[in-house]
C-alpha positions in Angstrom: -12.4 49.5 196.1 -10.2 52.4 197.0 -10.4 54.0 200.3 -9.8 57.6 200.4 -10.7 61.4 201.3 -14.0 62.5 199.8 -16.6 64.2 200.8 -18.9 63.7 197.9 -19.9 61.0 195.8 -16.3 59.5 193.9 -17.5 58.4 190.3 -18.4 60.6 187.8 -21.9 59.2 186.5 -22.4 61.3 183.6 -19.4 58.9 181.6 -19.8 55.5 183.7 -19.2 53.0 181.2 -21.3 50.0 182.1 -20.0 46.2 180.9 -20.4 42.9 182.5 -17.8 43.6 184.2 -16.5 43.1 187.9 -14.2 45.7 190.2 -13.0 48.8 189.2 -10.0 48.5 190.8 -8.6 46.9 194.2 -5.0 46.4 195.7 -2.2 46.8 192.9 -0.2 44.3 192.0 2.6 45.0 189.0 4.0 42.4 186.5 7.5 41.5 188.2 9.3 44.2 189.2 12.9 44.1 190.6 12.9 45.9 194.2 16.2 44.6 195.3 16.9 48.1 196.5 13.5 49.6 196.9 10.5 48.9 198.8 8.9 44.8 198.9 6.0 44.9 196.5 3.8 42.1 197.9 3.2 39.1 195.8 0.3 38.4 193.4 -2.7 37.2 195.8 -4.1 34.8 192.5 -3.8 35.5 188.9 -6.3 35.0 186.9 -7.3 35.4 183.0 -9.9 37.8 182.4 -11.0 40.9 180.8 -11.4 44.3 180.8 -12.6 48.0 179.5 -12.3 51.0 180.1 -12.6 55.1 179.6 -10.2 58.0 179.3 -12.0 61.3 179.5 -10.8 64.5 180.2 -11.6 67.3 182.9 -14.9 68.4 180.8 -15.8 64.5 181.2 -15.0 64.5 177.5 -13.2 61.7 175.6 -9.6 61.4 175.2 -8.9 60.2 172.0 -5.9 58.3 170.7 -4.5 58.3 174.3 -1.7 55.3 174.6 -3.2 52.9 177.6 -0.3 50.3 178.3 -1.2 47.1 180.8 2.1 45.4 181.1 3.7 44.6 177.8 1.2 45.1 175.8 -1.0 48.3 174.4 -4.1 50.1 173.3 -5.4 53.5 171.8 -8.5 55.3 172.8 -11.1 55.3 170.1 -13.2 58.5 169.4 -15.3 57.6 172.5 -12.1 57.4 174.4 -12.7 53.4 175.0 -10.2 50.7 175.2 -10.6 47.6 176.0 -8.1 44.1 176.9 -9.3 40.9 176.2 -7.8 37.1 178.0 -5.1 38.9 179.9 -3.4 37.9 183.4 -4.8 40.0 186.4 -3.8 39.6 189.5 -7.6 39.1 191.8 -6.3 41.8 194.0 -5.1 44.5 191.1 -2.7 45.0 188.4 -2.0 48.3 187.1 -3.4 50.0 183.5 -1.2 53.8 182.9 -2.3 56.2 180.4 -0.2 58.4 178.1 -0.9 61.4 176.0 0.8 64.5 175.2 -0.1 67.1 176.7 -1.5 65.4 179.9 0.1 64.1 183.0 0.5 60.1 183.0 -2.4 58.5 184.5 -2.7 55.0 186.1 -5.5 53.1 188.1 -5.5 49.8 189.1 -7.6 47.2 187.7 -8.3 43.6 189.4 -10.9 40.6 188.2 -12.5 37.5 189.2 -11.7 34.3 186.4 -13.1 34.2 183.0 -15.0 38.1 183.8 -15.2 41.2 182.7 -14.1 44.9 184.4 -14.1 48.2 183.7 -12.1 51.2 184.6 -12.4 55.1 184.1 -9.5 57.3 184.0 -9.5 61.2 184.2 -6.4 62.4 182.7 -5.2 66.1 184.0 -3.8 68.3 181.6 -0.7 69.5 181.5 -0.5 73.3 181.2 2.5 75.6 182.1 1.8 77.2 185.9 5.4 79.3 185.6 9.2 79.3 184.9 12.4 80.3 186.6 16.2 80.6 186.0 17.9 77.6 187.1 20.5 79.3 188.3 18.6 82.4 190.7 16.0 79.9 192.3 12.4 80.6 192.0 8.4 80.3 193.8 5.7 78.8 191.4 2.2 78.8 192.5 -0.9 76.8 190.9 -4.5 78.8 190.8 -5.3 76.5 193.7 -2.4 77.6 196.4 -0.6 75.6 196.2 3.2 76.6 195.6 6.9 75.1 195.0 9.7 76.6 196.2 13.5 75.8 193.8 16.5 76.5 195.3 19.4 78.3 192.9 21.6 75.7 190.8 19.3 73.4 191.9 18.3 71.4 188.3 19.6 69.0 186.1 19.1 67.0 182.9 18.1 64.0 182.6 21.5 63.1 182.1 22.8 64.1 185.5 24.3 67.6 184.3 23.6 70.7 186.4 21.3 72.8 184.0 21.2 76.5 184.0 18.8 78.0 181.7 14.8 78.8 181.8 13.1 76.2 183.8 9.2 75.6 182.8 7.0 74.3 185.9 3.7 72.1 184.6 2.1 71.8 188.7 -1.2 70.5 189.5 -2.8 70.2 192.8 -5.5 68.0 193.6 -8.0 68.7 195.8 -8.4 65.7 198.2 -12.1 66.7 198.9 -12.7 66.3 195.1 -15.9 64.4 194.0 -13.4 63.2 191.2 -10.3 62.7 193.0 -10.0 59.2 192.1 -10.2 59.3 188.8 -7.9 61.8 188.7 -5.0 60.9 190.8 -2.5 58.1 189.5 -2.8 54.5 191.1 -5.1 54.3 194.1 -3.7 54.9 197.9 -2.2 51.8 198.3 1.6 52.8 200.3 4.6 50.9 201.1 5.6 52.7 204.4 9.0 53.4 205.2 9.2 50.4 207.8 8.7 48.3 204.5 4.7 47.4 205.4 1.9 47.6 202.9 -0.4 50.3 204.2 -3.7 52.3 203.3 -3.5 56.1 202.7 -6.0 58.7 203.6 -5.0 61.9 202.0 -4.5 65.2 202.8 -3.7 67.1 199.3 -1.1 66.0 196.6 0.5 67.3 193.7 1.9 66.4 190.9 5.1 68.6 189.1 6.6 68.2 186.1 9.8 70.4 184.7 11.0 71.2 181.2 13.8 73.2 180.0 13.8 75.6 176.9 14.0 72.7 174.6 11.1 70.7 175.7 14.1 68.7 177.9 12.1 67.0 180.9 14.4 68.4 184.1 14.5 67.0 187.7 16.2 68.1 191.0 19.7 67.8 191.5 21.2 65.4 193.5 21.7 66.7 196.7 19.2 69.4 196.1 15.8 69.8 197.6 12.3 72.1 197.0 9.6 73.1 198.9 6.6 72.0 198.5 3.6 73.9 200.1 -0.2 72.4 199.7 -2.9 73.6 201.5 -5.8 71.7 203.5 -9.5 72.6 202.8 -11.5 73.7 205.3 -13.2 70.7 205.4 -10.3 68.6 206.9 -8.9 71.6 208.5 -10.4 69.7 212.5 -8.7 66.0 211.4 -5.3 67.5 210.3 -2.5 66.3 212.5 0.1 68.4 213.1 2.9 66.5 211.2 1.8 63.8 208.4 3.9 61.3 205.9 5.2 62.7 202.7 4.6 59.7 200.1 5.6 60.0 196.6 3.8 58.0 193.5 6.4 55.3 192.0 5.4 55.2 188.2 6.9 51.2 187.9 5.0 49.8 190.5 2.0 52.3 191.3 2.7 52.3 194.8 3.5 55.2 196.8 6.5 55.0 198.7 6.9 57.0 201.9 10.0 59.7 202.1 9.8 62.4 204.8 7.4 64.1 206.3 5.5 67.5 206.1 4.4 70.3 209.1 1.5 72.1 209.2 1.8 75.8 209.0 -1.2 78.4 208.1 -3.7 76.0 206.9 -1.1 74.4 204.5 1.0 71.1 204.6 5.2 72.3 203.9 8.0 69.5 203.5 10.6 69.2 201.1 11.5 67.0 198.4 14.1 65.6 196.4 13.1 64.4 193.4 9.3 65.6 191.6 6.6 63.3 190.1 3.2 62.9 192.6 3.5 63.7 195.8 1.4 63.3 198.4 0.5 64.4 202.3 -1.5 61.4 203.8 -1.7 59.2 206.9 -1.5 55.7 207.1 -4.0 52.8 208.8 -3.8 49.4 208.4 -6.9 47.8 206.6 -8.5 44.6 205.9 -10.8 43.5 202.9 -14.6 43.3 202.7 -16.9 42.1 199.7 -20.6 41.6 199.4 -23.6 41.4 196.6 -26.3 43.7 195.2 -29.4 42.2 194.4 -32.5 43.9 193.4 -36.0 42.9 194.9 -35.8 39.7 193.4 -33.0 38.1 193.8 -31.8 39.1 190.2 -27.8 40.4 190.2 -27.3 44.2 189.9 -24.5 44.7 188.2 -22.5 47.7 187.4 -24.3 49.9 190.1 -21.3 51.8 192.0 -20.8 50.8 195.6 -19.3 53.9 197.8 -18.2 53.0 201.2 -17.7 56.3 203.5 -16.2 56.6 207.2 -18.9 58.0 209.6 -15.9 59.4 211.5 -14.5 62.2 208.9 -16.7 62.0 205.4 -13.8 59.5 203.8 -15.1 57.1 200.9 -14.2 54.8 198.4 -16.0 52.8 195.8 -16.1 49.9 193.5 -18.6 48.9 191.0 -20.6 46.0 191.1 -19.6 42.8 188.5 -22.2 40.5 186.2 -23.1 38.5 189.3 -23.5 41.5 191.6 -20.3 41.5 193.5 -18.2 44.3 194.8 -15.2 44.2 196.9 -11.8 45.9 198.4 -9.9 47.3 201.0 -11.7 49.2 203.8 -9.6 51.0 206.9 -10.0 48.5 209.6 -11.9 49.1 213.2 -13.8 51.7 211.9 -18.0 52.1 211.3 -18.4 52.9 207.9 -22.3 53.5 205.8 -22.6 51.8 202.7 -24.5 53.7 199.8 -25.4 52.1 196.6 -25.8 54.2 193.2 -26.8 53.9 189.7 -24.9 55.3 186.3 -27.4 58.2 187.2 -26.2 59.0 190.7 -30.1 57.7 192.2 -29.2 56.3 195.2 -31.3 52.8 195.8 -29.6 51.1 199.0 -28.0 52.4 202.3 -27.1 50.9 205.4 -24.5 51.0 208.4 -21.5 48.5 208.5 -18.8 47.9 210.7 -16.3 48.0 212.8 -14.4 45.2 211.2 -11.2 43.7 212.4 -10.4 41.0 209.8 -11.7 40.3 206.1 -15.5 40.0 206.2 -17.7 38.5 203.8 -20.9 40.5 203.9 -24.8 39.5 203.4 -26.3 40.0 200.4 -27.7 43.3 200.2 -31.3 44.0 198.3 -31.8 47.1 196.9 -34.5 49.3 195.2 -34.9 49.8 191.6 -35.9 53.1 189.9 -38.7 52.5 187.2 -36.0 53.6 184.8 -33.9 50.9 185.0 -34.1 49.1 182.1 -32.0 45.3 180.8 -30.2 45.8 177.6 -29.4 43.0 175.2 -28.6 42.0 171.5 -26.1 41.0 169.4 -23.3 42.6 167.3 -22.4 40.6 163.9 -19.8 41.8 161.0 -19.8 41.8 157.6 -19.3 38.3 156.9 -22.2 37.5 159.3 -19.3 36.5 162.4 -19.7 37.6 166.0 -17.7 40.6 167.1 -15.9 39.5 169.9 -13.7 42.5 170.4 -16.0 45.3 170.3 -19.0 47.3 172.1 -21.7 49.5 171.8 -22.1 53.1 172.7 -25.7 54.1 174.0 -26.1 57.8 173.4 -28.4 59.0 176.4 -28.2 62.7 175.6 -26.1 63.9 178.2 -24.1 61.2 179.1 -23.4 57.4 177.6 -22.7 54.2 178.6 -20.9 51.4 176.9 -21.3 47.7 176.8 -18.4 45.1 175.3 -19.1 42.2 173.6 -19.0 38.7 174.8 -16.5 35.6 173.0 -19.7 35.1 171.2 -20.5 38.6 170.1 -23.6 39.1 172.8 -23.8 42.6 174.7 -26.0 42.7 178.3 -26.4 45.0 180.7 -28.5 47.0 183.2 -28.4 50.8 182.9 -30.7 53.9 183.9 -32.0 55.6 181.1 -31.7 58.9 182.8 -35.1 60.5 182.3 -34.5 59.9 177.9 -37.2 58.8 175.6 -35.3 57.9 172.7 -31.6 56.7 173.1 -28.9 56.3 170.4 -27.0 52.9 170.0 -23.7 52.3 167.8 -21.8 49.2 167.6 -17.9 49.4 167.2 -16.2 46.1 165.9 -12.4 47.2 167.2 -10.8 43.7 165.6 -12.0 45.2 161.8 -12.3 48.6 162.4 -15.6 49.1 161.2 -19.0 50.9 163.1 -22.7 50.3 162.5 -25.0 53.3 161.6 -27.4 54.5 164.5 -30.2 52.5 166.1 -32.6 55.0 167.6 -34.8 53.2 170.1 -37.7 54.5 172.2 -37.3 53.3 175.8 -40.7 55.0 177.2 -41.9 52.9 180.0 -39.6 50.1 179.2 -38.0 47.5 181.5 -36.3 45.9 179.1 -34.6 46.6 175.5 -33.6 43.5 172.9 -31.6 45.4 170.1 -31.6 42.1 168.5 -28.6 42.2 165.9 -26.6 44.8 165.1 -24.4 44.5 161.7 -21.2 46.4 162.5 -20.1 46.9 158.7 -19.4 50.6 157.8 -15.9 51.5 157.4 -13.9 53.6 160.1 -13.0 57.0 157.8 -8.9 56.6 158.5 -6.6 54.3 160.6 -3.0 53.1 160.6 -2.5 49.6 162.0 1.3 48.4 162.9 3.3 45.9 165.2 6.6 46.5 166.3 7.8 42.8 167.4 5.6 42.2 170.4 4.1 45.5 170.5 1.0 46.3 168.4 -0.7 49.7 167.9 -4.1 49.9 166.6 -5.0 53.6 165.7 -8.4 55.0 164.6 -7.4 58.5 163.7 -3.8 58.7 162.3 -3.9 62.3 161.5 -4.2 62.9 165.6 -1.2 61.4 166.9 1.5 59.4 164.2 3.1 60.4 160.9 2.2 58.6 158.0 4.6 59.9 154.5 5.2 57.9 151.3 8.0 59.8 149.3 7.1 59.8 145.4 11.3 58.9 144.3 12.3 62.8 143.6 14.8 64.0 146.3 13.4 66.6 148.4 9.5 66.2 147.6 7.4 64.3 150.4 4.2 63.2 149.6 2.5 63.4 153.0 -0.7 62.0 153.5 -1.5 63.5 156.9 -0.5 66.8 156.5 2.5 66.5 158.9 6.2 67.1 158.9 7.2 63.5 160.4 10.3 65.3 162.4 8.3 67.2 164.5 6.5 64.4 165.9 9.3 63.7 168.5 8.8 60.7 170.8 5.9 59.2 169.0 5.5 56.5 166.6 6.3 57.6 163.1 6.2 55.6 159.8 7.9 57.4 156.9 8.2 54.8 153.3 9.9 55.9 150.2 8.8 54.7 147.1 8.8 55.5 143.3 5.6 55.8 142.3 1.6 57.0 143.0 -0.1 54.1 142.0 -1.1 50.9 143.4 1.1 47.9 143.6 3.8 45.6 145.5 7.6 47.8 146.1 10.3 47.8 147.6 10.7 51.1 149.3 14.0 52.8 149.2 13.8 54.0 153.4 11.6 53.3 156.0 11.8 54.8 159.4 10.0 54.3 162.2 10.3 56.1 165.6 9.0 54.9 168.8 8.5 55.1 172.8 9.8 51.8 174.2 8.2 51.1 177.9 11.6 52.2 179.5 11.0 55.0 178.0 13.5 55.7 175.1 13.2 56.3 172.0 14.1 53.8 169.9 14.7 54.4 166.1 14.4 51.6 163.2 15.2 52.0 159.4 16.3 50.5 156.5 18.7 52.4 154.2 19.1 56.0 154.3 20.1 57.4 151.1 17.3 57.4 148.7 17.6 55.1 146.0 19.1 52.3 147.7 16.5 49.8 148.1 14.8 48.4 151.0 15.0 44.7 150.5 14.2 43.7 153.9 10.8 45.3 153.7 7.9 45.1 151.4 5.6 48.1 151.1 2.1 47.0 149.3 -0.1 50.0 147.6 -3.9 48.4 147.1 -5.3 52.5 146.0 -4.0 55.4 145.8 -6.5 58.5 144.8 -6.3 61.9 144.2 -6.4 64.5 146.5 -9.2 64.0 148.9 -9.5 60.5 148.5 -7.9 57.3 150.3 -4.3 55.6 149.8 -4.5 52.3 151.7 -1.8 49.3 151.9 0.2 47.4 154.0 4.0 46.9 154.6 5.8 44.4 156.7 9.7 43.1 156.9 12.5 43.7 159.3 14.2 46.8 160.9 17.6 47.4 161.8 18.1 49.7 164.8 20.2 53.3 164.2 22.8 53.6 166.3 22.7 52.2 169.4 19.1 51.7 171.0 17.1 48.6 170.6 17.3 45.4 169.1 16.2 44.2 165.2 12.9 43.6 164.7 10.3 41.9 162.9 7.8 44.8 161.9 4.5 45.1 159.9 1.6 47.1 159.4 -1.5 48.7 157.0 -3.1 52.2 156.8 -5.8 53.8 155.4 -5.3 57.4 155.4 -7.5 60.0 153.3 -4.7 61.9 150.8 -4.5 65.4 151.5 -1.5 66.1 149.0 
């Protein structure tokens, strides 16, 4: 659970994604990080293996598609809904941290934590990234967002990435985030969990924050010189305007560890929060407490686990919540600011509420009673099957249940089974889809009337229809599994004439900086086994750098370390699918050789 300012309900119920699943996120803890001369991250409390989902949306509650969701080493893309899911991975009981990448959008993170051998889910709002205002670097300049918030840059006050002072047009993306926000935390990256600067693991209760990104002309990300400071203004709603203090801790939002780290402090003057820092990424005005755990159980009238209902925890002193959602045996849990009385409301994916009650003071971790709630006659159990082509469970996969104006989602179990409890939301008819993400194939639409049911047995659903386009590849351990090439990587085969790219996605490969790009030469348009004269592929590395691979530049020269395999290639319109796989050299420099390999199917449109 994450403990924060809200005054309104903090999970956006028109997207939940429901699963058998347990928290939604609790007390970070990062795969090992050296902090030799930073702050002490504390140790793992237990690691377990477990697994977990989760959604990327967008402000509209819309899905982000193709989005690059990273949970230590390893990676996933958003499908069309925006899903991703990891399956047997280490989590720490207590949290480990998921971040989110997509261009165009600030990074996002949450933390996600697990009990052994379950399931969780998380929901991430990414914020998009849009240009509030530019400046010379070398006269200074005052950005404002739409919100009031404003920055203030000193004159030859910016440098590269590289160190160097920079001195031409500097463009500001700024985003403020209201801390009174029904959304905040799906918005804001991590959760408020703060090493102060006394080295002690606190819990923050925020005041505003804002995030700020700069670019030069070039697309060149910019910081603050060393030595240099800005002025940051943010200003307090009304709301908190009585529980302001005077002076509060400046914290900024470490990307590594998902911590924030306190540096400075800020005053308040007219309504607003000014301080100054020296470096930009999140930053946030917040004051500390020391807290302690709590974690209970949901049942309905029966005895019977409620699970994913969303458990929102709110201080009786000033309006600030948290939440957590409930797992398969009804459990919820997380830090709570200690010695204070605190109501406990419990909601379904429709926002009904159907349990409250008064809690606290608590000193010292407290295992609650088990709590019995109401259920709404629209409540109904969802099970069934998912099965493939060749009549095999799907074990990594879900379905989407279309409720009209909002969905839910429910993963697959190791043997292919999907349960769950979910509010219908007033529908008669709902619309189910099953998604196997191992083969990359979708079943038609089950339309089911759920008038004046309690209970829903899809049975089996065969999960056998192609998705239209993907492109599949692994980059020694890293492994990249997208459903809709033509969105975010560069797919181009080269038919042998110098100068002439065949491209099957429409895209000049070049322009896709920073992204992965795959780029084969061969000699002819027909199906079979080659060896390509060049391939190229550019990635991110988790640094982040960019890392380049190839094999031979110069056309004609063949490839003999790779092996590029055409099973159809069709005329305009239709589909060129294959497969390639071999080893890459790096250019120049950056990385180290790898083993790489991969297969596409992308619909020709040249």
């Amino acid at each position: 659970m994450r403990f924060l300012t809200s005054l309104g309900l903090l999970f956006l119920f028109t997207v939940l994604v429901v699963s058998s699943c347990s928290k939604d996120e609790e007390i970070l803890i990062a795969p090992t990080i050296d902090t030799t001369n930073g702050p002490t991250i504390p140790e793992p409390e237990e690691v377990v293996n477990a697994s977990f989902s989760g959604l990327v949306i967008d402000k509209f509650d819309q899905a982000v598609e193709n989005a690059l969701v990273s949970f230590g080493t390893d990676t996933r893309l958003t499908d069309e809904n925006g899903y991703f899911s990891f399956a047997n991975v280490n989590i720490d009981t207590r949290g480990s941290l998921v971040s989110v990448e997509k261009e165009g959008y600030f990074q996002g993170s949450k933390f996600v934590g697990s009990k052994l051998d379950k399931q969780n889910f998380t929901s991430i709002k990414l914020i998009e990234k849009v240009q509030t205002g530019a400046f010379q670097a070398n006269a200074g300049g005052v950005v404002a967002t739409n919100d009031g918030a404003t920055i203030e840059f000193a004159a030859n006050a910016i440098k590269l990435e590289n160190g160097g002072l920079y001195s031409g047009t500097v463009n500001v993306y700024a985003t403020w985030l209201d801390p009174t926000a029904d959304d905040l935390t799906q918005r804001m990256p991590g959760d408020l969990r703060a090493i102060n600067a006394a080295d002690e693991q606190q819990q923050l209760t925020t005041y505003g924050m804002i995030g700020v990104e700069l670019e030069g002309m070039g697309g060149e990300p910019l910081n603050i010189a060393e030595g240099q400071t800005a002025t940051i203004s943010l200003p307090v709603p009304s709301e908190l305007a009585a529980s302001a203090p005077a002076t509060i801790p400046l914290w900024h939002f470490d990307e590594l560890t998902g911590y924030w780290i306190e540096e400075g402090e800020a005053r308040l003057e007219g309504g607003a929060y000014v301080g100054t820092v020296s470096h930009f990424s999140f930053w946030n005005c917040d004051v500390p407490s020391d807290f302690i755990f709590i974690e209970g159980t949901i049942v309905d009238r029966d005895g019977n686990p409620l699970q994913n209902v969303v458990v929102q925890i709110t201080q009786l002193t000033d309006g600030m919540s948290g939440y957590d959602i409930t797992d398969e045996d009804g459990a919820f849990g997380g830090p709570i600011p200690a010695n204070q009385e605190l109501i406990l409301t419990v909601f379904d994916n429709c926002g009904v509420v159907i349990f409250t009650e008064t809690i606290g003071p608590f000193s010292e971790d407290t295992t609650l009673p088990t709590f019995s709630a109401s259920v709404t006659d629209e409540l109904v159990t969802v099970s069934g099957i998912l099965i493939d082509c060749e009549n095999n469970p799907v074990t990594n996969g879900y379905v989407k249940i279309d409720l009209g104006d909002s969905f839910v989602t429910l993963p697959t179990d190791s043997e292919g089974m999907i349960s769950g409890t979910i509010n219908v939301c007033d529908a008669t008819t709902i619309e189910v889809t099953g998604f196997d993400l191992e083969n990359l194939t979708q079943s038609e639409i089950v339309n089911v009337n759920v008038e004046d049911s309690t209970s829903i047995d899809l049975e089996t659903i065969f999960v056998c229809e192609d998705l239209s386009e993907f492109l599949i590849f692994k980059i020694g351990e890293l492994e990249i599994i997208d459903p809709d090439p033509t969105a975010r990587y560069g797919l181009v085969i080269v038919n042998g004439v110098p100068g002439t790219y065949l491209t099957i996605n429409g895209k000049n490969p070049e322009t896709l900086n920073g992204f992965p790009i795959i780029r084969i030469r061969t000699v002819a348009n027909a199906p079979g086994t080659y060896t390509p004269d060049g391939v190229f592929i550019t990635y991110t590395d988790e640094t982040p750098q960019t890392v380049v691979l190839s094999c031979e530049i110069s056309v004609g020269e063949p490839c003999d370390a790779v092996t590029l395999e055409i099973t159809n290639f069709s005329d305009i319109g239709g589909f060129i699918t294959g497969s390639f796989s071999g080893i890459l050299e790096p250019s120049g420099s950056s990385g180290t050789t790898q083993p790489v390999e991969g297969s596409f199917k992308i619909i020709r449109e040249e």
